[in-house]
C-alpha positions as CSV (number, residue, x, y, z in Angstrom):
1,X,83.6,-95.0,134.3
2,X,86.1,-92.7,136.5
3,X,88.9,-93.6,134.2
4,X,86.6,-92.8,131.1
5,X,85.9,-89.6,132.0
6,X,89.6,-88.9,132.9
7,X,91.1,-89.6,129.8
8,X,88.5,-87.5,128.1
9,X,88.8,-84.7,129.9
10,X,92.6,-85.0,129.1
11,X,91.9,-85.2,125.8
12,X,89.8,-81.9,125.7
13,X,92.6,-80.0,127.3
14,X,95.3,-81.5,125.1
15,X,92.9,-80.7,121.8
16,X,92.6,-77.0,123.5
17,X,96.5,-76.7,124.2
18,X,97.0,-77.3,120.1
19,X,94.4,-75.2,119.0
20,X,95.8,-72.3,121.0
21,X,99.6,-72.8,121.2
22,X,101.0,-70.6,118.0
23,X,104.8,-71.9,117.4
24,X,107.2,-68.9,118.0
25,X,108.2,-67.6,114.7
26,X,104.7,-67.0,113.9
27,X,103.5,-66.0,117.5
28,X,107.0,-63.2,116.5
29,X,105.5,-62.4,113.1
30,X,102.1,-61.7,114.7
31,X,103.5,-60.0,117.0
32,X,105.6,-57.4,115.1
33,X,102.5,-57.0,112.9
34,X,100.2,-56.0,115.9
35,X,102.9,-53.5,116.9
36,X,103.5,-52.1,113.4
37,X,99.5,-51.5,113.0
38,X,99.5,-49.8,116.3
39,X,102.1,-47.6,115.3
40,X,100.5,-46.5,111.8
41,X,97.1,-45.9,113.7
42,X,99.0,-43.3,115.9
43,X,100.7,-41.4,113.0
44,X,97.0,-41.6,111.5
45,X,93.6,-38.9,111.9
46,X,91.0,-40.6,113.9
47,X,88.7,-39.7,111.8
48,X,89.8,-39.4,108.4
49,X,92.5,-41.6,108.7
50,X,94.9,-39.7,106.6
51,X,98.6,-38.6,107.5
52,X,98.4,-36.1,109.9
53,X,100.3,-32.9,109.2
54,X,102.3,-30.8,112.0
55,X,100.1,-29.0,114.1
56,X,99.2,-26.2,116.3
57,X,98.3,-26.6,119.9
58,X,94.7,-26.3,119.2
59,X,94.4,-29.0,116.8
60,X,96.7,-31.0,119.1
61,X,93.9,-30.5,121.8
62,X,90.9,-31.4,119.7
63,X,93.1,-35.0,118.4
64,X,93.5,-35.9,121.9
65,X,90.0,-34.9,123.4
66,X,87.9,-35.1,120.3
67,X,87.2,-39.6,120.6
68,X,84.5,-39.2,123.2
69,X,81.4,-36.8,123.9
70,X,83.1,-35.5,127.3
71,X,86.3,-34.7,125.5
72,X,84.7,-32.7,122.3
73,X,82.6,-31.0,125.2
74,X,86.1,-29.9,127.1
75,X,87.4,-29.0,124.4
76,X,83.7,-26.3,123.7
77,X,84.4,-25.2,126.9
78,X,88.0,-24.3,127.0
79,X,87.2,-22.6,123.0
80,X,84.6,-20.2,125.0
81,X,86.7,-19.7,127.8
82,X,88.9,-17.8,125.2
83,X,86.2,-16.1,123.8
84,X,83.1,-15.9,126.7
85,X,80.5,-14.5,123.8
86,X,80.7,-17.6,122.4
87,X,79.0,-19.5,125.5
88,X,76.1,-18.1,124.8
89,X,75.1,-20.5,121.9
90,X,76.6,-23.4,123.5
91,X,79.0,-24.8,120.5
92,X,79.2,-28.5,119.9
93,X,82.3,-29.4,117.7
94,X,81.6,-32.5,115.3
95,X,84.9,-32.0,113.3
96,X,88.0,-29.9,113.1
97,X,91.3,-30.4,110.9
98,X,93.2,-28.1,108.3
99,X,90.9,-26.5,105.9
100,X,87.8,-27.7,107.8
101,X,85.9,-27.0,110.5
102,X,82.3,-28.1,111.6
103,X,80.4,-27.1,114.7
104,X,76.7,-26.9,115.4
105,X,74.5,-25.9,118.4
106,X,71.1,-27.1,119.6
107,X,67.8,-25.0,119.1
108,X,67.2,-23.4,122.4
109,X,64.8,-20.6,123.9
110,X,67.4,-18.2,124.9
111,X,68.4,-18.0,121.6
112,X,65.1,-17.7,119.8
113,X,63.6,-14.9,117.7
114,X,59.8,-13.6,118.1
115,X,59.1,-16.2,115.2
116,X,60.1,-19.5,117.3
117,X,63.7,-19.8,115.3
118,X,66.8,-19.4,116.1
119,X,67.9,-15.7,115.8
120,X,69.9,-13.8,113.3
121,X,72.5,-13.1,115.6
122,X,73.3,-16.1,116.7
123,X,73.6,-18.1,113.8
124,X,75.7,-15.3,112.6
125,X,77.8,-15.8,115.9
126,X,77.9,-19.4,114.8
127,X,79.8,-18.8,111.8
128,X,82.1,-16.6,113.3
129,X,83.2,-19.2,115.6
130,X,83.6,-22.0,112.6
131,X,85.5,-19.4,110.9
132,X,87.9,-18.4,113.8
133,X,88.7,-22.1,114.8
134,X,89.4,-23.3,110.7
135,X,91.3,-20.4,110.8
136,X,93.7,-21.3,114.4
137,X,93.9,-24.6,112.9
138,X,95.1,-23.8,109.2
139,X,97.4,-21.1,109.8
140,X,100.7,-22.1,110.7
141,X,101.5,-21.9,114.6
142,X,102.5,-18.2,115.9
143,X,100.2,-16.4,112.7
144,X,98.3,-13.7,113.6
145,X,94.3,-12.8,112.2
146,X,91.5,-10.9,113.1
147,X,88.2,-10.7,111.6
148,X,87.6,-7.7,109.3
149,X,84.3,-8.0,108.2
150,X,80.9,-10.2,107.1
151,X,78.5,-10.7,104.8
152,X,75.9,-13.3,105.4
153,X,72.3,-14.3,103.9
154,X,69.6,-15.5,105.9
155,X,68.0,-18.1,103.6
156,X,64.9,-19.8,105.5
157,X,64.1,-19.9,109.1
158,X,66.4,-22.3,111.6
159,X,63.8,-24.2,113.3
160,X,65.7,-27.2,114.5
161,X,69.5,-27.9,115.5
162,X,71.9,-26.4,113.0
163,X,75.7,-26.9,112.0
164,X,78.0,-24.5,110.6
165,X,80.9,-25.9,107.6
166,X,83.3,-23.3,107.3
167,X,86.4,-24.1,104.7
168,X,89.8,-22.4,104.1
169,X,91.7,-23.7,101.1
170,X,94.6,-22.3,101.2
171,X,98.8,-22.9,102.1
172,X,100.7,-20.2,101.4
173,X,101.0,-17.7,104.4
174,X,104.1,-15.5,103.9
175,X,102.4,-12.2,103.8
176,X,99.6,-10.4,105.1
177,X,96.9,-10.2,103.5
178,X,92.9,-10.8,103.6
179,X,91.2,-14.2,103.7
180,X,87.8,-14.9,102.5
181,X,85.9,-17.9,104.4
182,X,82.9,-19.2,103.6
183,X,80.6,-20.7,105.8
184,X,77.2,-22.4,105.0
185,X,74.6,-23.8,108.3
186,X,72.1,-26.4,107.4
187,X,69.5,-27.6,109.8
188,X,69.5,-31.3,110.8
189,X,67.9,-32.1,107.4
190,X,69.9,-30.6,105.5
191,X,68.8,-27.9,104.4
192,X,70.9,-24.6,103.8
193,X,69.5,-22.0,106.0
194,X,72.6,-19.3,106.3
195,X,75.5,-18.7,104.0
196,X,78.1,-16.1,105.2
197,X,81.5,-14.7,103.9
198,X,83.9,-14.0,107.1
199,X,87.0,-12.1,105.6
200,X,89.9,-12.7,108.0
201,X,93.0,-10.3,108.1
202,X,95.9,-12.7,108.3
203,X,99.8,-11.7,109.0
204,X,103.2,-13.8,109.8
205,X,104.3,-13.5,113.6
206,X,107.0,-12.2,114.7
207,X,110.0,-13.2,113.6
């Protein structure tokens, strides 16, 4: 009976040793596979997972932070440290690259009107910030802009969590000149509840 179970037992771990040995030339070809995947997934968006063009130091900030909830807090953080006003709403970034920017902020009581929404003010400071940051991360590194002016409607009250979609479409940067960004906020069913026009005076650094 000893001897019966020893010679099945070695043939369990012989079965197991073929199923998991992988001759070398394959065991190579896997290999170089693996490494060539891992390579394309660095040169890739995290989220989009589209080339990813050169960019600024902000943008390179917000790819290395922006895979966890601690990072894309850091990252809040560090924006409002630049520009303090901004603390006040409390920012949440969901998405930043060229062109785009999204970035919403919870409903809150500090920053509610007389009616129970959130105030004018501060959903207008809201698209100010998703204008400034599409605008750090689009412009080419060293470029210089300043907000000149806004328009903005106030289409229905904000009575939940909002986010702000601001978009700049545009490559050419050569000379100064102004920038019109649009930004629409929805609420968190999607519904359109502010749509603003932040014009952005933009000129080439120094040489």
């Amino acid at each position: 009976m000893i001897r019966q179970r020893a010679t099945y037992v070695t043939r369990v771990l012989e079965r197991e040793v073929a199923l998991a040995y992988i001759p070398p030339r394959r065991f190579h070809t896997r290999s170089r596979i693996a490494a060539q995947r891992v390579a394309n997934r660095q040169k890739m968006d995290w989220l989009t997972m589209t080339d990813i063009p050169s960019t600024g130091p902000t943008l390179g900030v917000w790819h290395k932070r922006s895979a966890s909830r601690l990072g894309r807090w850091l990252f809040a953080r560090m924006v409002c440290r630049r520009a303090p006003y901004f603390a006040t709403i409390r920012p949440r970034f969901v998405e930043l690259r060229a062109g785009l920017c999204k970035v919403g902020m919870r409903r809150r009581r500090s920053i509610e009107n007389h009616l129970g929404a959130i105030h004018a003010l501060a959903l207008g400071n809201l698209c100010e910030l998703a204008a400034d940051m599409v605008t750090e991360v689009t412009t080419p590194p060293g470029t210089r802009w300043v907000p000149r002016g806004m328009t903005i409607e106030y289409l229905r009250k904000a009575e939940s969590e909002v986010c702000a979609t601001a978009r700049l479409d545009k490559s050419e940067w050569a000379a100064s000149s102004n920038v019109a960004v649009p930004v629409s906020v929805a609420d968190k069913n999607g519904n359109e509840v502010v749509r603003a026009v932040i014009t952005m005076h933009v000129s080439p650094g120094r040489a």
